[in-house]
TIDO-639644 format. One record per residue: x, z, y negated of N, C-alpha, C, O, CB in turn. Coordinates in steps of 0.02 Angstrom, whole numbers, plus 50000, padded with zeros to 5 digits. Glycine has a CB too. Example, Ala and Ser with C-alpha at 12.3 -4.5 7.8 and 13.67 -1.06 7.14 Angstrom:
BEGIN
506605039050284506155039050225506605039050165507125042350166505655045250224506425035450112506845035750053506455039449998506705040249943507045028650030
//
This chain:
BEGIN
500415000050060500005000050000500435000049937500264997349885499535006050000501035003349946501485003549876501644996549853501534994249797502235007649886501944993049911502064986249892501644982449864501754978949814502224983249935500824983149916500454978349870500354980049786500494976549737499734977549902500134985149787500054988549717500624986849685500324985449633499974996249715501234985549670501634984149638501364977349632501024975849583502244985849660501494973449674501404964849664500714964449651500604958449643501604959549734500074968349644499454965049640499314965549568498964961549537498884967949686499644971049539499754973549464500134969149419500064967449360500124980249462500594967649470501004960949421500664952949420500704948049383501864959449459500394954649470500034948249461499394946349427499294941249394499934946449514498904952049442498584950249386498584952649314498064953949283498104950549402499264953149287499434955549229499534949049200499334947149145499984960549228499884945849243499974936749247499664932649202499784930149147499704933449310498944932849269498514928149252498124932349193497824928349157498074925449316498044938249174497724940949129497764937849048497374937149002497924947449137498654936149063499084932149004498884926448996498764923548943499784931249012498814923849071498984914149078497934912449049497824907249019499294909749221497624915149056496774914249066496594912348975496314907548949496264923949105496864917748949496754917448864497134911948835496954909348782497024924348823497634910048867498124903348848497764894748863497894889548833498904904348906497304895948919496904892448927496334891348902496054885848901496864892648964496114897148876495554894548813495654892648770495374887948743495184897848785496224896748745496434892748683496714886448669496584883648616496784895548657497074884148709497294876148704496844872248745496954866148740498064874448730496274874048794495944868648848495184866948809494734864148841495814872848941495084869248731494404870648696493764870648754493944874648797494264864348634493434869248765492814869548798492974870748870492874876248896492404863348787493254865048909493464865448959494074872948991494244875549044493664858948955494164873448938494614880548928494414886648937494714891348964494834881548868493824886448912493114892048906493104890948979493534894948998492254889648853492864887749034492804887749113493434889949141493574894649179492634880549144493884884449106494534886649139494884894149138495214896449184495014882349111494734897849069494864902949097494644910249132494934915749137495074903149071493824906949159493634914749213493884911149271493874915449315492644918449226494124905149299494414903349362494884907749354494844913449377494644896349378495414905449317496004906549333496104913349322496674914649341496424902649304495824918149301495864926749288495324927449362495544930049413495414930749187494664924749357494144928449409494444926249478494454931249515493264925649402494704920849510494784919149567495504922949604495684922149662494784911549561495894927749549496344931149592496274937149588496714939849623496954929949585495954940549564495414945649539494894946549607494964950549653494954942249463494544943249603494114941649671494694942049755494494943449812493754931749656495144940949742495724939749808495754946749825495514949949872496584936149789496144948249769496334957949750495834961249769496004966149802496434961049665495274960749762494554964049762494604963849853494794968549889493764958249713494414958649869494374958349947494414961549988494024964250027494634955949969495414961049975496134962450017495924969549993495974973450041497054958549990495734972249946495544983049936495224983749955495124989649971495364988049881494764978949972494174982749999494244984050069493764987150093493544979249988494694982450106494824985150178495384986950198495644984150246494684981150223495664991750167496254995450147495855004350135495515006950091496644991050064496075006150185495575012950200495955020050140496055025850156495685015850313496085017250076495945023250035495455021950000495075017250010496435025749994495425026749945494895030149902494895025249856495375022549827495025037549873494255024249851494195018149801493945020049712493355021649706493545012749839494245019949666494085019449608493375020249591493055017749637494315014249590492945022949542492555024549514492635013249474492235008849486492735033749470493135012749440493175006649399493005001149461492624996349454493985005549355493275002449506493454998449560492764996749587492584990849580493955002049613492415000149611491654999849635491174996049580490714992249594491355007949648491404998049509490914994149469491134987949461490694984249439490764996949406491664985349470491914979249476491334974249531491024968949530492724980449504491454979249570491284973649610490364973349629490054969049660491784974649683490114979649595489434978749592489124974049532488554971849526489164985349589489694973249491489384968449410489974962049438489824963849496489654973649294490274958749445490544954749470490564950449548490634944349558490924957249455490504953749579490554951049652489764947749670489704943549715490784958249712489214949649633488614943049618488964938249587489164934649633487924944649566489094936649552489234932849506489584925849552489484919949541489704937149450489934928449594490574923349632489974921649680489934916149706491474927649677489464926949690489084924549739488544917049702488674911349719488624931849769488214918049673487824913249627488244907249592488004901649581487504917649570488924909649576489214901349578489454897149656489624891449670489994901349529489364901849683489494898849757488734894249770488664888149779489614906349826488294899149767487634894949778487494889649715487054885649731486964900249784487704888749661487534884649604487904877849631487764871949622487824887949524488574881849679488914870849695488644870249754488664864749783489994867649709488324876349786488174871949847487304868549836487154862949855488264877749925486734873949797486304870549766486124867449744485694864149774486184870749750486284865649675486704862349630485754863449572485484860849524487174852149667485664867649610484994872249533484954877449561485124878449620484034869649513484624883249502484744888249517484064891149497483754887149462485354890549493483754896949508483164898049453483424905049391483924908449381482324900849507482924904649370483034906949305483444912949319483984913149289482384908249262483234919549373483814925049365484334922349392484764926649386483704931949398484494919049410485364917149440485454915949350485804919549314485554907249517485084910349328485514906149262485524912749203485984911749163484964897349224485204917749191485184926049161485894930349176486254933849140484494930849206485914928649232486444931949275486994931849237487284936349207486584928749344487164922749245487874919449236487824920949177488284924249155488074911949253487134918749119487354920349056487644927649040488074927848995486814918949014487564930549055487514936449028488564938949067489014942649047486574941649064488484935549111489244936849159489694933249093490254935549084489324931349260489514928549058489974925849004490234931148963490834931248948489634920948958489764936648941489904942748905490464948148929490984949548900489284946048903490194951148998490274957749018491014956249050491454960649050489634960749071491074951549069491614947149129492234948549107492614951749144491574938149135492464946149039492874948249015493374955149015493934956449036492624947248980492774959048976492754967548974492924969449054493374973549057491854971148946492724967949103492774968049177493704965849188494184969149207492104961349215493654960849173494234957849196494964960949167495534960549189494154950749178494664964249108495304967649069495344976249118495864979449130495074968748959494374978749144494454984049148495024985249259495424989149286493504987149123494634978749276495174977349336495954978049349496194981049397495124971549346496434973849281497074975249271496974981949265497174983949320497424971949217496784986949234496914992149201496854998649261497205003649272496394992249136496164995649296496234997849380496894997849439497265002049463495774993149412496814992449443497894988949469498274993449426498404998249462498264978049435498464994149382498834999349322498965005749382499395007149423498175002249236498395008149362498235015749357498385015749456498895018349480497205018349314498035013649484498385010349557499025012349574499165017449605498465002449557499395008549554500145006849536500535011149520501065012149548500235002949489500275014549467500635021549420501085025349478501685024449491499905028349382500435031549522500895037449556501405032949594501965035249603500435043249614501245026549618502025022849661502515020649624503045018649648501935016149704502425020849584503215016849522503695022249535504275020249543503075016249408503595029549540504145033149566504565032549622505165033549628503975037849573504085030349667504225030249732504705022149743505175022049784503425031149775504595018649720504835011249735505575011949722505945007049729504475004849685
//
């Protein structure tokens, strides 16, 4: 667990960097491009903890109760390709909170990470 926590912290500290760089130079397409590239390794991290038998975060659980729909309903939006109105509520509203989420995830990995930085 020390190891991953070291590398899962660095990594999405990464993409936390690389996601805002993509909005800003990709204009519109940038705006999409960057909950891929922050949400899709975010979502990996999420997974791979969740069956890793410690104690899971108070942040950690809400992650994935306000987020982990979200991956679900764009999954069904490409395989659908319509959605009804609470899926399209959903996503809007995931444009908002997603963010705030995605910053509060690194900060999860952080705090993760912390008691092992001694140890490494």
């Amino acid at each position: 667990m020390k190891t991953f926590a070291k590398y899962d912290y660095y990594i999405q500290l990464f993409f936390i960097i690389i996601g805002p760089q993509a909005f800003i130079f990709g204009g519109l397409s940038g705006f999409v491009l960057f909950y891929f590239i922050v949400g899709i390794p975010q979502l990996v991290s999420f997974l791979i903890k969740l069956f890793f038998k410690t104690k899971k975060s108070a942040l950690y659980i809400a992650y994935g109760i306000v987020i982990v729909p979200v991956w679900i309903i764009v999954t069904i939006l490409f395989t659908e390709k319509h959605i009804n109105d609470f899926f399209g509520y959903v996503l809007m509203a995931a444009l908002l909170y997603s963010p705030v989420m995605a910053a509060a995830y690194v900060y999860d990995c952080y705090t993760t990470y912390e008691p092992y930085k001694s140890q490494l």
